[in-house]
Backbone bond lengths (Angstrom), bond angles and torsions (degrees), N, CA, C in turn:
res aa  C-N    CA-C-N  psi(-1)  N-CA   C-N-CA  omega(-1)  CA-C   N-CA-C  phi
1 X - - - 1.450 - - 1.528 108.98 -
2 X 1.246 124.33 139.53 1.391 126.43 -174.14 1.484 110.77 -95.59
3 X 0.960 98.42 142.96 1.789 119.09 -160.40 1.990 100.57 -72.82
4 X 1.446 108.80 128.73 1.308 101.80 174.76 1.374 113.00 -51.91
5 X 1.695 107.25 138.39 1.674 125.36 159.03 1.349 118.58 -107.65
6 X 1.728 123.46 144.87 0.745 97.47 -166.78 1.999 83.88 -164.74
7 X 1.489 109.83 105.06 1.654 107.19 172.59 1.641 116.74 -60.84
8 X 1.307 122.77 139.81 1.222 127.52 170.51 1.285 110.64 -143.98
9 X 1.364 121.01 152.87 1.318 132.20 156.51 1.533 130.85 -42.36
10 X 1.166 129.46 89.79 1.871 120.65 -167.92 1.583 109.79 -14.88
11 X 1.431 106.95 143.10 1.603 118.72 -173.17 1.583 100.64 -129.88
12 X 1.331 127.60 172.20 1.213 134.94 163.50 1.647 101.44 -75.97
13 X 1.275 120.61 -49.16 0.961 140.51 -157.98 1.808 99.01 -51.72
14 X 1.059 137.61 -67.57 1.281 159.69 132.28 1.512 112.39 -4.32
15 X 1.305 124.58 -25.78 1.517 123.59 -144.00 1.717 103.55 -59.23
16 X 1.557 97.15 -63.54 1.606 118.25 166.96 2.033 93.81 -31.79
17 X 0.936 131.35 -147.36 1.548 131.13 170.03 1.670 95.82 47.99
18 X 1.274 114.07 -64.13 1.505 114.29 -132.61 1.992 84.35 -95.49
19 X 1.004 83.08 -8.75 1.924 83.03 -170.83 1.379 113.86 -74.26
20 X 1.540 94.41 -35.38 1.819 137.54 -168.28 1.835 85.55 -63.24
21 X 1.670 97.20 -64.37 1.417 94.73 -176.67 1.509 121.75 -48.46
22 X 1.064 139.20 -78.35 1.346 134.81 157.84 1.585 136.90 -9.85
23 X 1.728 92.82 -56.84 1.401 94.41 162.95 1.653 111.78 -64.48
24 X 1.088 161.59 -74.17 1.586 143.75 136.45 1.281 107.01 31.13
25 X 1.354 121.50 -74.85 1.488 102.55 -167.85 2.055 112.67 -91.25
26 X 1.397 97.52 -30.67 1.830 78.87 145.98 1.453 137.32 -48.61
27 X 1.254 111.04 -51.13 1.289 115.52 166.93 1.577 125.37 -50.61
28 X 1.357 124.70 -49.87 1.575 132.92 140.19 1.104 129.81 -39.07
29 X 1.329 122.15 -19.16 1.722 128.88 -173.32 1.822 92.00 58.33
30 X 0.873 120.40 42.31 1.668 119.16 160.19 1.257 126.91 -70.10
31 X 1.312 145.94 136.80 1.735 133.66 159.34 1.748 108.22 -49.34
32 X 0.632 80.39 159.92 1.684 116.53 -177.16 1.876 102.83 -80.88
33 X 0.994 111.21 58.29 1.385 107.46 161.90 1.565 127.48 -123.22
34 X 2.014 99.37 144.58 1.279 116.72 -7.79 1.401 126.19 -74.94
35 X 1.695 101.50 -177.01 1.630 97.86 -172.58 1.727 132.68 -43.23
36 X 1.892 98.30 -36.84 1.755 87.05 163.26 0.945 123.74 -38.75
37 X 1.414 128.77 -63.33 1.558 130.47 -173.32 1.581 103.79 -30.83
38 X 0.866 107.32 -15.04 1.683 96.60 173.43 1.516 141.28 -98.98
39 X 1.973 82.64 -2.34 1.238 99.83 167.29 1.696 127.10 -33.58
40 X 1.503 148.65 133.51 1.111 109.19 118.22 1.436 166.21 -16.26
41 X 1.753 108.61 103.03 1.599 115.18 -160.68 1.581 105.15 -80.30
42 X 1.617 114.55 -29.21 1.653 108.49 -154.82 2.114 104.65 -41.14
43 X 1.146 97.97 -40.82 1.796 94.50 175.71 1.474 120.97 -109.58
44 X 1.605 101.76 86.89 1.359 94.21 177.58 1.371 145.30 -27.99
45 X 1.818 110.79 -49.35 1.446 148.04 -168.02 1.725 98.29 -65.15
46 X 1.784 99.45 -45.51 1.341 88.37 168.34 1.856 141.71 -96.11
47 X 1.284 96.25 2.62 1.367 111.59 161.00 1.263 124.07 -76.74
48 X 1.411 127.40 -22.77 0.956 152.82 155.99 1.532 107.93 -41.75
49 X 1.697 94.49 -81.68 1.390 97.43 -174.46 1.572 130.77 -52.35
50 X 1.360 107.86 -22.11 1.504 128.08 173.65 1.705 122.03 -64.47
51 X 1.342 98.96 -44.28 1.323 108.12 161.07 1.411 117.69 -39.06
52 X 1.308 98.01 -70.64 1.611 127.64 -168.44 1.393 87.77 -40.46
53 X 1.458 125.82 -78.75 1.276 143.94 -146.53 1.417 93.82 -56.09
54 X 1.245 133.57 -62.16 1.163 148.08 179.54 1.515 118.97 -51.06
55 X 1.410 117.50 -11.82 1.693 121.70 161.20 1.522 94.84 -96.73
56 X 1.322 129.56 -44.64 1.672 105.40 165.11 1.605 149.22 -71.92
57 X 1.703 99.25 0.35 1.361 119.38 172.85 1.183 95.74 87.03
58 X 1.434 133.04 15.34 1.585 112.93 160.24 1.468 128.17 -82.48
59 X 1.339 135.20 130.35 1.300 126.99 169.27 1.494 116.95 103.44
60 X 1.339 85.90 -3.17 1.669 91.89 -168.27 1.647 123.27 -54.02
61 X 1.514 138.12 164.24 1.467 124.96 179.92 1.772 85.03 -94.06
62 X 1.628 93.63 167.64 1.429 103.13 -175.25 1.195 120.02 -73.76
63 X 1.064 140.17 157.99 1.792 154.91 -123.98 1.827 107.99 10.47
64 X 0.965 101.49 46.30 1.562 111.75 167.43 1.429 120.16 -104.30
65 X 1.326 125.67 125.36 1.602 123.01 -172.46 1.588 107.51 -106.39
66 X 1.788 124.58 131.96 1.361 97.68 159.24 1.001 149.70 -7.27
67 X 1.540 145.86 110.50 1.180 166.79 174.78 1.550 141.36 -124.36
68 X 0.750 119.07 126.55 1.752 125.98 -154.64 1.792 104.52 -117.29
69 X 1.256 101.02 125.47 1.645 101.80 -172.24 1.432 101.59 -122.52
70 X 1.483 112.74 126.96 1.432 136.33 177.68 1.521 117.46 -117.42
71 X 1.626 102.55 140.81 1.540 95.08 -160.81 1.913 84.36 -115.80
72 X 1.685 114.78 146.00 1.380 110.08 -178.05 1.446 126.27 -87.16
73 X 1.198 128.34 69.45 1.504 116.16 -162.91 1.295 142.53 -76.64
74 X 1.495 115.54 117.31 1.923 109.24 177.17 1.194 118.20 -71.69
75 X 1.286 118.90 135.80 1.570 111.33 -176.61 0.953 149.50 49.54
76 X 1.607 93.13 30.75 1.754 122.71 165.68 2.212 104.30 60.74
77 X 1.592 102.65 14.15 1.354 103.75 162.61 1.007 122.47 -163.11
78 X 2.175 120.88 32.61 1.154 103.72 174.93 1.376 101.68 -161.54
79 X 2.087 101.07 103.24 1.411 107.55 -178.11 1.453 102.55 -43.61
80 X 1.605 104.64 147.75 1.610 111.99 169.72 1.697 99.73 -154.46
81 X 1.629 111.40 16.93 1.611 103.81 155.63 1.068 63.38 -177.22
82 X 1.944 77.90 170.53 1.605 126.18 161.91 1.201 125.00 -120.62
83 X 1.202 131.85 153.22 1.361 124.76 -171.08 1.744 93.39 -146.53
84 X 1.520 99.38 136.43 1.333 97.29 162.08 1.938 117.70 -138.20
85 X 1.242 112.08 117.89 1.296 107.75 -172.17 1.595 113.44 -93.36
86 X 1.631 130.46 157.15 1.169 124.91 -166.32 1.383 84.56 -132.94
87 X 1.491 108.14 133.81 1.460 130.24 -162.00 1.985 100.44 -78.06
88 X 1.492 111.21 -39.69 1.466 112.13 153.89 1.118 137.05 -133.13
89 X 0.982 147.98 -140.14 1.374 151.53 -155.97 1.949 100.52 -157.80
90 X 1.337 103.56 115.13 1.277 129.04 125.40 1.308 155.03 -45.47
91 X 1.690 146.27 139.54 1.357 114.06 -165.09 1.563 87.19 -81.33
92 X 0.969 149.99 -58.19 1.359 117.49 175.37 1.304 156.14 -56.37
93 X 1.539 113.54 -1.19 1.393 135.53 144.17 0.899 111.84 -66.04
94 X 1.664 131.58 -19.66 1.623 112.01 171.89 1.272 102.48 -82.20
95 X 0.847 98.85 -40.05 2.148 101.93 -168.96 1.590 93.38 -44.95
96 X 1.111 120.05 -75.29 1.437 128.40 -157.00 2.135 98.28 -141.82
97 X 1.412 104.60 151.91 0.999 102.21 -158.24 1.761 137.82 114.07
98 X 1.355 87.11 -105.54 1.495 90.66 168.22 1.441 121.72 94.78
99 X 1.208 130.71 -172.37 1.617 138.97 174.04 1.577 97.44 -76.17
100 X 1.219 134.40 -45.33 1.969 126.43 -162.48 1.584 90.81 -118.78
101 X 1.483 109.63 150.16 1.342 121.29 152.46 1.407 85.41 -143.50
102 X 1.441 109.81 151.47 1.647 124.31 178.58 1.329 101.63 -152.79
103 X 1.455 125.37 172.19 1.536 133.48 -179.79 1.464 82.70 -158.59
104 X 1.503 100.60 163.42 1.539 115.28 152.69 1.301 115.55 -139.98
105 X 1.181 136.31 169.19 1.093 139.42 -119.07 2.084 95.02 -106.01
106 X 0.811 124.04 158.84 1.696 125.40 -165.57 1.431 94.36 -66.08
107 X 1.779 112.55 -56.76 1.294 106.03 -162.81 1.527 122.87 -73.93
108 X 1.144 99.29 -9.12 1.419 109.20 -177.48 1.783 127.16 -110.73
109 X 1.735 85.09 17.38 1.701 78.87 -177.60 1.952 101.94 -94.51
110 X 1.387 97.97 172.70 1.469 124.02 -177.35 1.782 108.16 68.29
111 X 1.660 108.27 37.16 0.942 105.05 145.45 1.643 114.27 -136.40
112 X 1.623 121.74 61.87 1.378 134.14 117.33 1.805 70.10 96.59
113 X 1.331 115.59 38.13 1.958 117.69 161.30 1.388 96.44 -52.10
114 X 1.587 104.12 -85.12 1.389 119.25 -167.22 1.058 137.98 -26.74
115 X 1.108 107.25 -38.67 1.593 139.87 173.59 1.919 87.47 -45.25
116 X 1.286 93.22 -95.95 1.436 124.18 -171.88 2.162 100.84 -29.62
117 X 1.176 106.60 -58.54 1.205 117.71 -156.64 1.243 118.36 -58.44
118 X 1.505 112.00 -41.07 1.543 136.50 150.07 1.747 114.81 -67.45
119 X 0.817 109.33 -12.03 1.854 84.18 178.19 1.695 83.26 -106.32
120 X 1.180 151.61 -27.26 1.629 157.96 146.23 1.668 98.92 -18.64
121 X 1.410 112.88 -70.72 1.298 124.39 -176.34 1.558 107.01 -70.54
122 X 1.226 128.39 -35.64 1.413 112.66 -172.85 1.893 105.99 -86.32
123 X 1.263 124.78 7.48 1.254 129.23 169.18 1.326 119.31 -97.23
124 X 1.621 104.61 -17.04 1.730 124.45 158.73 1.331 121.64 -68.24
125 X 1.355 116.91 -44.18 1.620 133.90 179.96 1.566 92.27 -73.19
126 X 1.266 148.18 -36.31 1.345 156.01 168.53 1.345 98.99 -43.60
127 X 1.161 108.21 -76.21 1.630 116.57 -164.14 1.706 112.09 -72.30
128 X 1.612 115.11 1.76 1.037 105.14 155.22 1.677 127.33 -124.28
129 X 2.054 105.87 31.98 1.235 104.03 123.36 2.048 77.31 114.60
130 X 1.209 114.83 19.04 1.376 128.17 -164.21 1.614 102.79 -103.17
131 X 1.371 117.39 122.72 1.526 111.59 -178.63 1.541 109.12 -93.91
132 X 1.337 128.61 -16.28 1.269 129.17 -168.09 1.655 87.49 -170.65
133 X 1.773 88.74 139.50 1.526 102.83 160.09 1.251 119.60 -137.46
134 X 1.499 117.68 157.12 1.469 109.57 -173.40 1.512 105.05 -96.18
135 X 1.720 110.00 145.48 1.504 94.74 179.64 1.256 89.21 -139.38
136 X 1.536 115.27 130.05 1.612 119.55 179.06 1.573 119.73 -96.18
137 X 1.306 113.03 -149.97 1.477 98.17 171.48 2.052 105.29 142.65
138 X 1.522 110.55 111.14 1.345 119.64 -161.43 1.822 104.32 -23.29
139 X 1.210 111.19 152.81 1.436 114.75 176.42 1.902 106.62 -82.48
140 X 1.315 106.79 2.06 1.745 107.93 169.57 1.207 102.70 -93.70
141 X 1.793 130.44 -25.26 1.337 100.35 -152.78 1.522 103.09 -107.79
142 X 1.689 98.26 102.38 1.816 109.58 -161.45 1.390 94.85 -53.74
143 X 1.528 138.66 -46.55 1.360 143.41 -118.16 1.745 88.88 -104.87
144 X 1.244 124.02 -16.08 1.682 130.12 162.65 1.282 103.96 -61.57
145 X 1.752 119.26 -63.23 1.419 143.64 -159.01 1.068 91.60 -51.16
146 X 1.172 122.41 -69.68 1.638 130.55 -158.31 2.026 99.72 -86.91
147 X 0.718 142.00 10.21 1.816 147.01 119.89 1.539 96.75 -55.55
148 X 1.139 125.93 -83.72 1.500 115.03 -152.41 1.571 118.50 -70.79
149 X 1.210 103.38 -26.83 1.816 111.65 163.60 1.687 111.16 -58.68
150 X 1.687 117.38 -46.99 1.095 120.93 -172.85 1.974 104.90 -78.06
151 X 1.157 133.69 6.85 0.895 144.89 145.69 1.735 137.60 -90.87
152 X 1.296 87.54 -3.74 1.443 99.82 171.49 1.827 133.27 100.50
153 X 1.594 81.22 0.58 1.827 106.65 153.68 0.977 118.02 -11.10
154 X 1.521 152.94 149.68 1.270 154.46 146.10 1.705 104.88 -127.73
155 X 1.685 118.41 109.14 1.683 104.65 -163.28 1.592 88.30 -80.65
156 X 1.408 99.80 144.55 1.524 129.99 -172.22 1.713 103.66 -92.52
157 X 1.432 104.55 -65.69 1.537 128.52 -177.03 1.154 136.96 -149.79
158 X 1.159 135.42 141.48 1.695 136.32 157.36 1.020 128.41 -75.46
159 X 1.300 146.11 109.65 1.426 135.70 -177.11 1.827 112.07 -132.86
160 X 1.622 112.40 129.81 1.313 113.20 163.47 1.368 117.43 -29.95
161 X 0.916 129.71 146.47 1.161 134.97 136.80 1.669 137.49 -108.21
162 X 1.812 108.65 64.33 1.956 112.81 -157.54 1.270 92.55 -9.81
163 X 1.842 129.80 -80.81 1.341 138.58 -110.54 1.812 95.94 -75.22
164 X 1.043 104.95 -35.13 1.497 119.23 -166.87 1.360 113.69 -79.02
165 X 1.846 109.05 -24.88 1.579 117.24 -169.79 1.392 104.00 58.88
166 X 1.374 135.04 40.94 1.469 128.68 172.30 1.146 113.96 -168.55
167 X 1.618 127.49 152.63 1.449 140.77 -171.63 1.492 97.23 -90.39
168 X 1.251 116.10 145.15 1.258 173.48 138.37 1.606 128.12 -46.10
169 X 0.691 142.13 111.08 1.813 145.95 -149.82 1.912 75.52 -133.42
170 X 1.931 109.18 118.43 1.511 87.62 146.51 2.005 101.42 -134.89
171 X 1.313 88.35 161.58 1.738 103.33 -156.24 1.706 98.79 -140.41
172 X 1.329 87.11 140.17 1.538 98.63 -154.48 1.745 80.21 -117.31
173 X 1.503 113.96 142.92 1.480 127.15 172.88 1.705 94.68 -118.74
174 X 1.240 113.08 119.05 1.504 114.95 165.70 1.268 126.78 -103.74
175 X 1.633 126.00 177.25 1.577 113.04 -178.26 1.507 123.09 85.40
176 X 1.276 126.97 -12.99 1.387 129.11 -157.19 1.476 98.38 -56.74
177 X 1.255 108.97 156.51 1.925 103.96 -172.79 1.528 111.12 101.66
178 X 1.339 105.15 -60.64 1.791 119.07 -137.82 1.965 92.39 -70.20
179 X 1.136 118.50 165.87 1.262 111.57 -174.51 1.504 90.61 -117.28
């Protein structure tokens, strides 16, 4: 039987879990995705609040658009992704980027997170009134591709990326809303 999932907004309650998460990909020498995860933890109360602020467009650094960060939880006590959605698009969120970036957690991947975590998040971008979002994702990392295809992806384009030294897969999900 598969363990309840369930996206939420970061909690205190959670913090322990979500710390666990992070430490995981420190421990891996992993990137930080998405970029919250890279927040500063030393003050919870205020990572917290940053979030928050950061789904209402307060505080933001410059060319930054509203964004809302959701953590995916099993069993109502154990972050095992993150998801962060961007309310619009930038010309450099189109390039690379996009409306969703998500990760899941080291120990818990290849059991079908992604899947879940993104169609979670693309029912969020729904409810805030979004007909299509773009969701990108390196042209190596097949096991993204095939998440965002199995969500209903359509790949749009490939594009270099110099700074990164790597291609780019971007995939457009349409319809959001429609029943």
């Amino acid at each position: 039987m598969a363990s309840p999932l369930e996206l939420v907004r970061p909690t205190s309650a959670l913090e322990w879990s979500y710390r666990s998460h992070v430490a995981e990909l420190v421990e891996r020498g992993e990137p930080f995705i998405p970029f919250p995860v890279g927040f500063e933890l030393g003050d919870f109360p205020a990572l917290l609040k940053k979030l928050d602020d950061g789904s209402r467009g307060i505080g933001l650094p410059e060319g930054f658009v509203p964004n809302t960060t959701y953590w995916l939880v099993r069993n109502g006590s154990e972050v095992v992704g993150v998801s962060n959605l961007r309310h619009a698009l930038t010309p450099k969120l189109l390039r690379e980027g996009g409306h969703i970036g998500y990760g899941i957690r080291p120990s818990a991947r290849g059991q079908h997170l992604g899947t879940g975590i993104l169609r979670l998040t693309l029912k969020e971008a729904a409810a805030l009134g979004l007909k299509e979002v773009l969701v990108t994702c390196d042209k190596s990392n097949t096991a993204s591709a095939r998440v965002i295809l199995g969500n209903g992806g359509v790949l749009d384009s490939e594009v270099f990326v110099e700074e990164r030294g790597a291609f780019v897969q971007r995939y457009w999900i349409r319809g959001l809303g429609q029943t």
